[in-house]
ChimeraX commands (.cxc) that place a marker at each C-alpha (Angstrom):
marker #1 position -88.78,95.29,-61.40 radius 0.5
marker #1 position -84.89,96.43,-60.65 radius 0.5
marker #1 position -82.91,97.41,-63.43 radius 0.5
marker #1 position -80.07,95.05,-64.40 radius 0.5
marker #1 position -77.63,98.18,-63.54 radius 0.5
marker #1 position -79.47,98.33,-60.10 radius 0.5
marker #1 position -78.85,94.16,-59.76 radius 0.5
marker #1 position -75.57,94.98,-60.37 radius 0.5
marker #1 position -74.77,97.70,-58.08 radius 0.5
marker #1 position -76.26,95.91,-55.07 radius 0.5
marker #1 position -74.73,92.51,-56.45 radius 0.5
marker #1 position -71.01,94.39,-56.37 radius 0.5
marker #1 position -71.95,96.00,-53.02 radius 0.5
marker #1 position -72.47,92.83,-51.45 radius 0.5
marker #1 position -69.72,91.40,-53.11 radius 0.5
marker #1 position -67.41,94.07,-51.79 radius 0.5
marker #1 position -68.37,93.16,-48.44 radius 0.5
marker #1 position -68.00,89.37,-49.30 radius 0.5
marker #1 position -64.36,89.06,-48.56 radius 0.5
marker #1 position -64.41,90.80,-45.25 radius 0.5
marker #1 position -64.66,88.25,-42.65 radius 0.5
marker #1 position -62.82,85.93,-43.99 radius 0.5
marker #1 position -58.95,85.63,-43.80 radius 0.5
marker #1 position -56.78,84.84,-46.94 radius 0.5
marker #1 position -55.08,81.58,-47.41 radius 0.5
marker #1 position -51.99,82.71,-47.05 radius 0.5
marker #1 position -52.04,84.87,-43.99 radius 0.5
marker #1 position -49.82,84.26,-41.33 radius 0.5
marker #1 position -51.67,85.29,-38.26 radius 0.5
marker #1 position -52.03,83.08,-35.41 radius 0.5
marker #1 position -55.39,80.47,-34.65 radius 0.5
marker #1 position -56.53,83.41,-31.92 radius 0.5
marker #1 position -56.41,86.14,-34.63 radius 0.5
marker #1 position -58.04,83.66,-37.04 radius 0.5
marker #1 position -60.89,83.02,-34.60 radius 0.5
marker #1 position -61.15,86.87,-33.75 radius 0.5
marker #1 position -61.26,87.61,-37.16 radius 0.5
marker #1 position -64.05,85.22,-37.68 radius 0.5
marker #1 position -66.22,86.54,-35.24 radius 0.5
marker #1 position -67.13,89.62,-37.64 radius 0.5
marker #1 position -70.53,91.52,-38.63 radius 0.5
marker #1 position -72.81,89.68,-41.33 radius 0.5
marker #1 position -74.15,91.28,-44.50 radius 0.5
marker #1 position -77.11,90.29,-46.55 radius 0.5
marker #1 position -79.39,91.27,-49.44 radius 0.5
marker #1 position -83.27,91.99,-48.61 radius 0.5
marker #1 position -84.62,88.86,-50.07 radius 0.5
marker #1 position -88.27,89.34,-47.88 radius 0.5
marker #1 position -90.20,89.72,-45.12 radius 0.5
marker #1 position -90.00,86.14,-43.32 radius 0.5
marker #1 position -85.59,86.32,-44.10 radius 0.5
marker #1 position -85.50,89.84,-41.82 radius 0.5
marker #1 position -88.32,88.34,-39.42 radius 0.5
marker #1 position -85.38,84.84,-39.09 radius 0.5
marker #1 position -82.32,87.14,-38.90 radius 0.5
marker #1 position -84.17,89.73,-36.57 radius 0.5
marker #1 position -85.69,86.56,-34.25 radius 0.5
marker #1 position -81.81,85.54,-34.12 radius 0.5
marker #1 position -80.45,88.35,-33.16 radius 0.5
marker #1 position -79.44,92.18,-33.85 radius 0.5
marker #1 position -81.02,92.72,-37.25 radius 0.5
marker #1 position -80.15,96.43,-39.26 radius 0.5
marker #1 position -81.84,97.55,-43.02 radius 0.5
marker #1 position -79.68,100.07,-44.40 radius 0.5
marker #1 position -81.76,101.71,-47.88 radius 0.5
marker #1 position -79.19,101.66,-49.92 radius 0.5
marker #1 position -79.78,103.95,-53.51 radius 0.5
marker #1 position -76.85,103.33,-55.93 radius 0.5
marker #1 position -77.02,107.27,-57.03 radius 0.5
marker #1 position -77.20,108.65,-53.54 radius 0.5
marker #1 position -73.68,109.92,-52.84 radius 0.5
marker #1 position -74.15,109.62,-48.89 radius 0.5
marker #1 position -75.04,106.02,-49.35 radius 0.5
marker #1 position -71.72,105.33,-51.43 radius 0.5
marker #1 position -69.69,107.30,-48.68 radius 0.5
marker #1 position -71.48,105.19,-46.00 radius 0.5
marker #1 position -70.58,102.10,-47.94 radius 0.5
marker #1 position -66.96,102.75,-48.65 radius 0.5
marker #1 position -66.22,103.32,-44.80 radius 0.5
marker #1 position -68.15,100.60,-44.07 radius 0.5
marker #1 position -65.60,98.50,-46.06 radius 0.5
marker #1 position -62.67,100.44,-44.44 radius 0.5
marker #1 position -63.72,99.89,-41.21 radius 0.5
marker #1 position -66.06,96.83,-41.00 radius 0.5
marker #1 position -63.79,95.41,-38.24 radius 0.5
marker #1 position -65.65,97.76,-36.13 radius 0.5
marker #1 position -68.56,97.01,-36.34 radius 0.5
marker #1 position -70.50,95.27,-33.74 radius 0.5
marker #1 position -69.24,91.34,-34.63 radius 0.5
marker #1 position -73.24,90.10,-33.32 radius 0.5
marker #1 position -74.69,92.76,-35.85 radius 0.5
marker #1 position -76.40,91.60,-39.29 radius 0.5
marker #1 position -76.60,94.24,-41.77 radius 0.5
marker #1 position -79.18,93.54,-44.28 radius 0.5
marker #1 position -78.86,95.95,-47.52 radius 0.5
marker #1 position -82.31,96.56,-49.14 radius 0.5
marker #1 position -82.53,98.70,-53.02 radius 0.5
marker #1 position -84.03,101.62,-51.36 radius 0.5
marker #1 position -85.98,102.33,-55.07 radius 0.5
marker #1 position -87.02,98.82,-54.94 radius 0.5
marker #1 position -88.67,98.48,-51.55 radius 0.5
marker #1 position -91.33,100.10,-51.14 radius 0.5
marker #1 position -93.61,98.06,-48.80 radius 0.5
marker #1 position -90.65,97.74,-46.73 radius 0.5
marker #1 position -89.84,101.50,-46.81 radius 0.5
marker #1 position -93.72,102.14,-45.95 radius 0.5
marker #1 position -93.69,99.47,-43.34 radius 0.5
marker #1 position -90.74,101.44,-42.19 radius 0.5
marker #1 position -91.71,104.82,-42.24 radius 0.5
marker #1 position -88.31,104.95,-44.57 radius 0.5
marker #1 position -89.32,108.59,-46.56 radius 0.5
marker #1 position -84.70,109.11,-47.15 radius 0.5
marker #1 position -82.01,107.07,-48.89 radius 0.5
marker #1 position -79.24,105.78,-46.79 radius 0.5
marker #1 position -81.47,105.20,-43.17 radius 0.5
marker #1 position -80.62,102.49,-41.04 radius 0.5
marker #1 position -83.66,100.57,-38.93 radius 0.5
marker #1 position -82.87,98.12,-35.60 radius 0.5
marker #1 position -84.89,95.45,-35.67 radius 0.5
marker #1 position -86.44,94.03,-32.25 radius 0.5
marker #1 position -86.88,89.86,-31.64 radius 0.5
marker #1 position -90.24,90.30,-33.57 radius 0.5
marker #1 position -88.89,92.03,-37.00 radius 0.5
marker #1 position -90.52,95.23,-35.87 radius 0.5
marker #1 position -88.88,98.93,-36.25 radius 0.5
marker #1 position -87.44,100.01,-32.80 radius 0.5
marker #1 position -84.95,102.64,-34.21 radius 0.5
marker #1 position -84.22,104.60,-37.60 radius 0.5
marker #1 position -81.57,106.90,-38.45 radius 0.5
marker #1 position -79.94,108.22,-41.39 radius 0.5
marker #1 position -76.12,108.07,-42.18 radius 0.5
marker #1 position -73.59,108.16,-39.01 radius 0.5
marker #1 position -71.21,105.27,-40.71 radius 0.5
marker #1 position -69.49,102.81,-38.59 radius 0.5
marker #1 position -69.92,104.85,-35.44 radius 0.5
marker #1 position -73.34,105.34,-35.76 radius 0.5
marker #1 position -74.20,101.93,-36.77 radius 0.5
marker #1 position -72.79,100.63,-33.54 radius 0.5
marker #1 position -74.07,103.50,-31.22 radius 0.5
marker #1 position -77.77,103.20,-32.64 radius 0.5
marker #1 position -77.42,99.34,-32.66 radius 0.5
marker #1 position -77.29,98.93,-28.94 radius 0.5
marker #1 position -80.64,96.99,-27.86 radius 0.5
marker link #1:1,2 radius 0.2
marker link #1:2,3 radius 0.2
marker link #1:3,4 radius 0.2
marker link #1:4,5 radius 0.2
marker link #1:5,6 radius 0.2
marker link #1:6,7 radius 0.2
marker link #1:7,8 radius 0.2
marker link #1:8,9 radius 0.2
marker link #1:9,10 radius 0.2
marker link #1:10,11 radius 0.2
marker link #1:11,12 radius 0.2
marker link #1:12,13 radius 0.2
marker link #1:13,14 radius 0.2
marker link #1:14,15 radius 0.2
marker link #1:15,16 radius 0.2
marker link #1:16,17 radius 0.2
marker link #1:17,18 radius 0.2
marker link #1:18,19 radius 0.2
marker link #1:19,20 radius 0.2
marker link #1:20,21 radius 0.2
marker link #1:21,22 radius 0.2
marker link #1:22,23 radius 0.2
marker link #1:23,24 radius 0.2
marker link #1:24,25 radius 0.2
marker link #1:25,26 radius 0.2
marker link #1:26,27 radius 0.2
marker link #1:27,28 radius 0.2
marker link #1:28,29 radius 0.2
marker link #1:29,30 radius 0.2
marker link #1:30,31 radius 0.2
marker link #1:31,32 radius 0.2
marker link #1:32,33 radius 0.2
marker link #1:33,34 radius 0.2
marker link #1:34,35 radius 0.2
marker link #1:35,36 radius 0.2
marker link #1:36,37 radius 0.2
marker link #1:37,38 radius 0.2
marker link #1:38,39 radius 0.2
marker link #1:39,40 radius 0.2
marker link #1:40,41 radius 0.2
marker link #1:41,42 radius 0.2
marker link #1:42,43 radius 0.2
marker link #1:43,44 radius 0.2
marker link #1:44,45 radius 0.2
marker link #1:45,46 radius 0.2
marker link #1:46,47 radius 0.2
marker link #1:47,48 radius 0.2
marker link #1:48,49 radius 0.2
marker link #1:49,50 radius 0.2
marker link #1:50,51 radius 0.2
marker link #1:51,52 radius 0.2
marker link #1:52,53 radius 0.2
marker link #1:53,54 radius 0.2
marker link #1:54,55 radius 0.2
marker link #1:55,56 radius 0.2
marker link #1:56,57 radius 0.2
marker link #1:57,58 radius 0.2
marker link #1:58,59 radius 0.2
marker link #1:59,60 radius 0.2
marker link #1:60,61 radius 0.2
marker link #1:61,62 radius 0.2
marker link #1:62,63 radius 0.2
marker link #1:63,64 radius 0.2
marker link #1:64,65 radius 0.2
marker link #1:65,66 radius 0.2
marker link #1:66,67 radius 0.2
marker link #1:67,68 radius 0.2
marker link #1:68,69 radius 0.2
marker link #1:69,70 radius 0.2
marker link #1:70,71 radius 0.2
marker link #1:71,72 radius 0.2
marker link #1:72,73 radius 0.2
marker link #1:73,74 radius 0.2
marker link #1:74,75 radius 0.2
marker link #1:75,76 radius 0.2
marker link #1:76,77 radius 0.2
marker link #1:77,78 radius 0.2
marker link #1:78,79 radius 0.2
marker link #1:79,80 radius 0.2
marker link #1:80,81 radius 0.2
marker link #1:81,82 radius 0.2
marker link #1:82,83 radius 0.2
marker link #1:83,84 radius 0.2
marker link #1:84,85 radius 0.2
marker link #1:85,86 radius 0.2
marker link #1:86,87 radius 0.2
marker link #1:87,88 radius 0.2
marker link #1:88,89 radius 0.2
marker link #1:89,90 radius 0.2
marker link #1:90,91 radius 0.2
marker link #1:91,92 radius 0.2
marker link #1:92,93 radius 0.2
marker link #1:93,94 radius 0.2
marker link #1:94,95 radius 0.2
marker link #1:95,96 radius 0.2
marker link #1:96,97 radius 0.2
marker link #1:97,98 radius 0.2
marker link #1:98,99 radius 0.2
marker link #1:99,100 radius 0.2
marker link #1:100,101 radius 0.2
marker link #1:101,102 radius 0.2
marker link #1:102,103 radius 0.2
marker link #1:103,104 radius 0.2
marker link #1:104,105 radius 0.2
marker link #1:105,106 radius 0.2
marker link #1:106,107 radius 0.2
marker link #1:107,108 radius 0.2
marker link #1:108,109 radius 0.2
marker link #1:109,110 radius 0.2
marker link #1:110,111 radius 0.2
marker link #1:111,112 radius 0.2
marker link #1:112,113 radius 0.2
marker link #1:113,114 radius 0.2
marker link #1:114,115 radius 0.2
marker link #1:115,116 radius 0.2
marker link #1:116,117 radius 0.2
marker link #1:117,118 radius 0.2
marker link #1:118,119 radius 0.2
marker link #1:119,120 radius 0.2
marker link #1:120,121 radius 0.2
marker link #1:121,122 radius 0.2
marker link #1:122,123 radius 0.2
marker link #1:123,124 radius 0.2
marker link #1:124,125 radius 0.2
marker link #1:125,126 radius 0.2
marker link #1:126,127 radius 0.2
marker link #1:127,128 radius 0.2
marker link #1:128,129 radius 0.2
marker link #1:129,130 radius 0.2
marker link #1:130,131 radius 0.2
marker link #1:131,132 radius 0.2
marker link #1:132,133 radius 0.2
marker link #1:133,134 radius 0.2
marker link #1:134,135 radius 0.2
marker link #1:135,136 radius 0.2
marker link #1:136,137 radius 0.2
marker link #1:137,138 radius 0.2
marker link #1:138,139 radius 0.2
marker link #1:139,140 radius 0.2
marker link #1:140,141 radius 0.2
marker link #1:141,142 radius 0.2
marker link #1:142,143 radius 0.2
view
């Protein structure tokens, strides 16, 4: 069972992340930047199995093992806020409690905190990799 400080952490991660494609409602910029902006990377909580075996069957599908007290997953997080424009706008990033899963991490091979697993059509593994940020999310993304 997760800790409610663990809920918590991955609740305000998420949330932090929330905000991000949308635009505010009293921006300025034009219908073309509003449909640009739009068109940005999705992030989800691990809920299960059959949710990353939809969202992988759908299209590009990443776990990031995220561990509230790992620094490197914190520093991966913040410039994945900073930058999340850059990230691949077909990408879904789904954000599983790397103490929490441990099927998944087993199913995986996941053995480090803050690793990052593509997804083929079939919800399968095809590539894991630990940190890289925003860079190495879209380099290691490409199917």
């Amino acid at each position: 069972m997760t800790s409610p400080f663990l809920r918590a952490a991955l609740s305000a991660l998420l949330l932090s992340f929330s905000g991000l494609p949308a635009l505010s409602a009293n921006s300025a910029e034009t219908p073309a930047a509003t449909q640009a902006t739009a068109q940005q990377a999705t992030v989800l909580s691990f809920e299960n199995e059959t949710q990353l075996n939809d969202l992988a069957a759908k299209g590009k599908t990443v776990v990031f093992f995220f561990a509230s007290w790992c620094p490197n997953c914190r520093a991966t997080v913040t410039e994945l806020k900073e930058r999340w424009d850059a990230v691949d706008p077909s990408l879904t990033l789904v954000i599983a409690d790397y103490d929490k899963e441990t099927a998944l991490k087993g199913k995986f091979g996941v053995t480090y905190q803050d690793t990052f697993v593509l997804l083929d059509s079939g919800g399968n593994a095809v590539k894991a990799w630990n940190s890289g940020g925003v860079d190495g999310l879209n380099a290691n993304s490409k199917l």
